[in-house]
N, C-alpha and C positions, 0 to 999 in steps of 0.2 A: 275227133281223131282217136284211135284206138292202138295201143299198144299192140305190135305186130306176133304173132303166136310164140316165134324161136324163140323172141324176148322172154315170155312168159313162160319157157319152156327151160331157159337158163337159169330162171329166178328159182324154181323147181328145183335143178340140180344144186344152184348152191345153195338154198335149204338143206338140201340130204348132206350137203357135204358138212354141215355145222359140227364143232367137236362140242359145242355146251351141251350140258345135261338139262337143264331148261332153260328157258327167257323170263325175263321179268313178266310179262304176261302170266306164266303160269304160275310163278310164281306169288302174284298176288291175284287171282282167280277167283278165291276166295272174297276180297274184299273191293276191287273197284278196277275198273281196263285200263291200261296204261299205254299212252298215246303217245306219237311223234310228229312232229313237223316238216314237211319234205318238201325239199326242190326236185327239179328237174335232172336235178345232177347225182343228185340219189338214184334215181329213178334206171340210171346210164350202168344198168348191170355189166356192159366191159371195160368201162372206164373207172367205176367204184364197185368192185365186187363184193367188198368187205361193206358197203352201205348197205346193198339188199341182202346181205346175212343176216346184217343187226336188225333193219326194220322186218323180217319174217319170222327172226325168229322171236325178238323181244315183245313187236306191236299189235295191240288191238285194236288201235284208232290210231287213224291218220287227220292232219291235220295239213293242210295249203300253207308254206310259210307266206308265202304272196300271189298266188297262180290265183286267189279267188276275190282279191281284194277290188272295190270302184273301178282304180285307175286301171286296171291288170283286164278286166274282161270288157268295161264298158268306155274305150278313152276318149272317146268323142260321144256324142249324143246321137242311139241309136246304130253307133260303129260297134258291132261285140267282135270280141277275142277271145274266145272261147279255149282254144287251141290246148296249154301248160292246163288248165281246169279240166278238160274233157280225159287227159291224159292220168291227173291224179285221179279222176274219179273211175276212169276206166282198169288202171293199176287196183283199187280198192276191190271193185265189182269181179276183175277176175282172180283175186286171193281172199275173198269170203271177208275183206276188212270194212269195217264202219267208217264212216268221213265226217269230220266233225267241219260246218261251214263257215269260214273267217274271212273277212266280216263284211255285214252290209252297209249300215252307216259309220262313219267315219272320219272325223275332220283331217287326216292324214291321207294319202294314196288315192285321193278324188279327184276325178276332172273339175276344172275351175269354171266348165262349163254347166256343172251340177246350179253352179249359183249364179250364173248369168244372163242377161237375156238382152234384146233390143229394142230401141226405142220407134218411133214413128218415122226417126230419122235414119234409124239404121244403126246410130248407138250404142254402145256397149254399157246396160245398166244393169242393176241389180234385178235378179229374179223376184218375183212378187212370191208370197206363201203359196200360193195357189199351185204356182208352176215348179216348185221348190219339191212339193208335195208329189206333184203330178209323176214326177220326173223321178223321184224316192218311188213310188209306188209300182212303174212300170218296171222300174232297176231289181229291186227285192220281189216281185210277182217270177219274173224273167228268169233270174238265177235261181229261186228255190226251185221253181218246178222243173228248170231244167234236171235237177240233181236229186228229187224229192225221191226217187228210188232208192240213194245210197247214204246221203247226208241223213242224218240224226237230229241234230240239233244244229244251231245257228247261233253265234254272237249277230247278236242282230243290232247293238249298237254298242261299241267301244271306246270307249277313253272319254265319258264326255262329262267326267269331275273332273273340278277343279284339284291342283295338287298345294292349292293355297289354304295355309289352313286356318287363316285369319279372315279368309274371305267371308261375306254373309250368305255370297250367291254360292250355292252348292255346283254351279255348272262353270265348265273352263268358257273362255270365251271364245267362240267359232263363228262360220259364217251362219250356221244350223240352225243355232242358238239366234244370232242376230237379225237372220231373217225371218224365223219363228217366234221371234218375241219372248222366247222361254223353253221352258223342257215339252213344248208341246210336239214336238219333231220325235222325240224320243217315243212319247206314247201311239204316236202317228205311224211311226217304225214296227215297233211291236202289232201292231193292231193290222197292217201292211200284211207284216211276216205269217201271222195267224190267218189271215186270210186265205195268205196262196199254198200254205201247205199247214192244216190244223194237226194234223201228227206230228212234226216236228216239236223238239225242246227250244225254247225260245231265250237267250242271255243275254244281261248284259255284262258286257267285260269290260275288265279293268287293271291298274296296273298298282300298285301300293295299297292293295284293299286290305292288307293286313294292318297296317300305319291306323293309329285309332284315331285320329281327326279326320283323316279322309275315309273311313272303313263308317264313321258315324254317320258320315254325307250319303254314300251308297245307301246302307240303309237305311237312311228315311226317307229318300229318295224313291228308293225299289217300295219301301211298304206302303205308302201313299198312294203311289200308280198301282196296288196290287188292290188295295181297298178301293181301290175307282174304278175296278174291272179291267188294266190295262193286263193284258195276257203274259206276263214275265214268270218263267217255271224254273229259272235257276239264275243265279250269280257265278260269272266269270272270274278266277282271283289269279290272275298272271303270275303270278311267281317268278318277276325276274329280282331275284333276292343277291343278297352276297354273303360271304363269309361272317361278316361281323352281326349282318342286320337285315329283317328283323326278326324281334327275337322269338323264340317257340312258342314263349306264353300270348303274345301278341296274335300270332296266326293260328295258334286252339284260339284265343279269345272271337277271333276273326269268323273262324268255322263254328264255333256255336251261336256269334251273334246272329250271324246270316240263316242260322239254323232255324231259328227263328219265324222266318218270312218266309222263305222258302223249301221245296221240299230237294231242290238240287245244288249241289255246288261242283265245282271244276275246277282245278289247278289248270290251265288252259297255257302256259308258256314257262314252265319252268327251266330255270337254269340257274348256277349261284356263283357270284363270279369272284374274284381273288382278293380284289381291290374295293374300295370301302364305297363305291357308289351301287346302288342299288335303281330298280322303277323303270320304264318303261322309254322312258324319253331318248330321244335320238341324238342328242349332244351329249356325249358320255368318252369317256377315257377309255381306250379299247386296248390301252397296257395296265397287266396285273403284274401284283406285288412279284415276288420272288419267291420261289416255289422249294421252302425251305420245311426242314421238318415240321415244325411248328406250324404250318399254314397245311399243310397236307394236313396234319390232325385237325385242323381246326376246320377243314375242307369234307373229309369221313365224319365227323363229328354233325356236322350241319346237315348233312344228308340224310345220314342214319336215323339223329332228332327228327328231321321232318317226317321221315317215313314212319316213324313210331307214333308220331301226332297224328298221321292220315288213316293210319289204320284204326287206330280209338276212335274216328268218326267215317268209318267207312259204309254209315247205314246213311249217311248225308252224302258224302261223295262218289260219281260218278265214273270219274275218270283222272288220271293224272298224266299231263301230256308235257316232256320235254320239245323245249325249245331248238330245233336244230338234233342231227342221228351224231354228231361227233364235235369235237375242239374247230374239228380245220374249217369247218363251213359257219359256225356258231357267229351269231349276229355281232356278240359284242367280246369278240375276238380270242383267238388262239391264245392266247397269251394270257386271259382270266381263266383258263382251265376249268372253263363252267359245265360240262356236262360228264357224262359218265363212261364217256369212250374219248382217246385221245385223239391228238390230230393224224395217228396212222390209223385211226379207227380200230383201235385195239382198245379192248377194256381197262377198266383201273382197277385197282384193286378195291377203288371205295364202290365199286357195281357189285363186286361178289357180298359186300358187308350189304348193302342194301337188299341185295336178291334173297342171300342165303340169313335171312334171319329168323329168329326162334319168336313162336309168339307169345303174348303176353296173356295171362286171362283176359284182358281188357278186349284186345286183340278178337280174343275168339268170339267173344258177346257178340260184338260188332261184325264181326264176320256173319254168324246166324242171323243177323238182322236186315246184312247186305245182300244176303242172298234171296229175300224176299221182294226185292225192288222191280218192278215188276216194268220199269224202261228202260234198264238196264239186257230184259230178256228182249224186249221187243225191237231195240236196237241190233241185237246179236242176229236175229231174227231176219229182221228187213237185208244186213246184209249175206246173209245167207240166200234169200230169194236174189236177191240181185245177180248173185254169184252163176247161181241156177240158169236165170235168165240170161245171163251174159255169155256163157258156155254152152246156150241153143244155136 
């Protein structure tokens, strides 16, 4: 389905009509594209006209918050739903934006049909590896190429450490895992994804990769399968962080360990929320503290930090994508005050500290070094043909 032209023609006018002197885009231009996460209701230029200001004029990558995930395009076996996915990638294709693909394996947001099968009786048993496989590889073949003209890169498998950190086994426990016998699914994943589109960035994401017992998991994890030939070209570090935690030195520590192994890294879900829980997990307290002076500063303060941290390694990062365009749609609620526009999707003042910052020597090193990354041009690239294409 395609976004109907007036649509696209409205998005145009409130572009012009922006009163900001730049967007965070250009503003960090220099060192790495800075992405958003979008529904459908973003998308609703006369119902949210203050969303398609911010995502045009702030973003350079777009991200699916859920239109791309298992259950979202494929809910039954061989039934796709294409629909909310055709629409984000068509919205990218006609404003020149890159799509970043979320995600293909996943012990979350899967039909339960992924893992089941029938017996001679008719049955309801567990899928053998084979058909486990079979059924991973038609899923992840299906959605890259459908999109291989505008997506970039891929979380090609997400969330699948353990957040245990006593645990011996580095992997959470899933059906993936237990029908694979081990991380063989993962490397099965990757090898899948490199198949049906070899230009793509391939990741895996994650949620507390900054946290050093589970940051130590990822990568020996990630360098093991890299030295085995398994195709992984970057690490996913979600950044759903909060005010108190975690700390700066943690996630530098984070981004040079990963630095390491790989030549990509991605902030993939940022937001930092009021209240002292942090991580990715969907049983979370989705009321924040009180939004007192002292937490505003200590709210500008955590921003600011990270963005001084991202730019020092901006010859390793790719992209930094917020989670959700404002407060009012934000996953883990209005009321943690997690992103940089409120719930009228008006600015905060901690977007101008973050936009309007002075940089550092450090800063600039990095900058000359980010501007040689040479998939970062081809990304900018591919969605530009696409745009091309889509306006034939």
């Amino acid at each position: 389905m395609r976004i109907i032209r007036p649509v696209l023609c409205a998005m145009a006018l409130v572009l012009g009509a922006s009163v900001q002197a730049q967007g965070l885009k250009d503003a960090y231009s220099d060192y790495f594209s800075i992405g958003v996460a979008v529904n459908m209701g973003n998308l609703n230029v006369e119902r949210n006209p203050k969303d398609m200001e911010i995502i045009l004029t702030n973003y350079n990558s777009i991200t699916a918050e859920n239109d791309f995930k298992p259950q979202s395009v494929q809910p039954q076996e061989d039934q796709w739903n294409f629909k909310n996915a055709d629409a984000i990638a068509d919205f990218c294709r006609a404003n020149g934006i890159k799509l970043r693909g979320h995600c293909l394996v996943w012990h979350s947001q899967v039909g339960r049909w992924m893992f089941q099968d029938k017996d001679a009786d008719g049955k309801n048993v567990q899928a053998s590896k084979e058909k486990l496989y079979e059924r991973m590889k038609t899923h992840i073949t299906t959605v890259m190429q459908r999109y291989s003209d505008i997506v970039y890169c891929w979380d090609v498998v997400n969330e699948a450490v353990t957040d245990d950190a006593n645990a011996t086994d580095p992997l959470r426990p899933s059906q993936w895992k237990q029908i694979a016998g081990g991380d063989e699914f993962i490397r099965k994943a990757f090898e899948f994804a490199h198949e049906a589109d070899p230009n793509a960035l391939l990741f895996y994401n994650d949620y507390n990769a900054a946290v050093p017992a589970k940051r130590d998991k990822i990568y020996n994890m990630v360098k093991e399968m890299k030295e085995a030939g398994v195709p992984i070209d970057g690490i996913g570090m979600q950044g759903h962080f909060s005010v108190y935690e975690p700390s700066l030195e943690d996630i530098e520590a984070a981004i040079e360990k990963y630095s390491e192994i790989v030549d990509h890294i991605q902030f993939t879900e940022l937001d930092i929320r009021l209240n002292r829980e942090m991580g990715g997990g969907l049983n979370m307290n989705r009321q924040g503290e009180e939004l007192t002076p002292e937490k505003q500063q200590m709210f500008n303060d955590r921003y600011t930090g990270f963005f001084d941290v991202l730019r020092r390694h901006a010859d390793v990062i790719d992209v930094v994508t917020f989670w959700n365009v404002s407060d009012r749609d934000s996953w883990v609620g209005t009321s943690n005050y997690p992103l940089l526009f409120d719930k009228n999707s008006d600015p905060k003042e901690t977007y101008y500290l973050v936009r309007d910052f002075t940089p550092s020597k450090e800063d600039k090193v990095a900058a000359k070094k980010s501007k040689k990354k040479a998939a970062n041009k081809a990304a900018d690239e591919k969605a530009a043909l696409a745009q091309k294409n889509y306006k034939k």
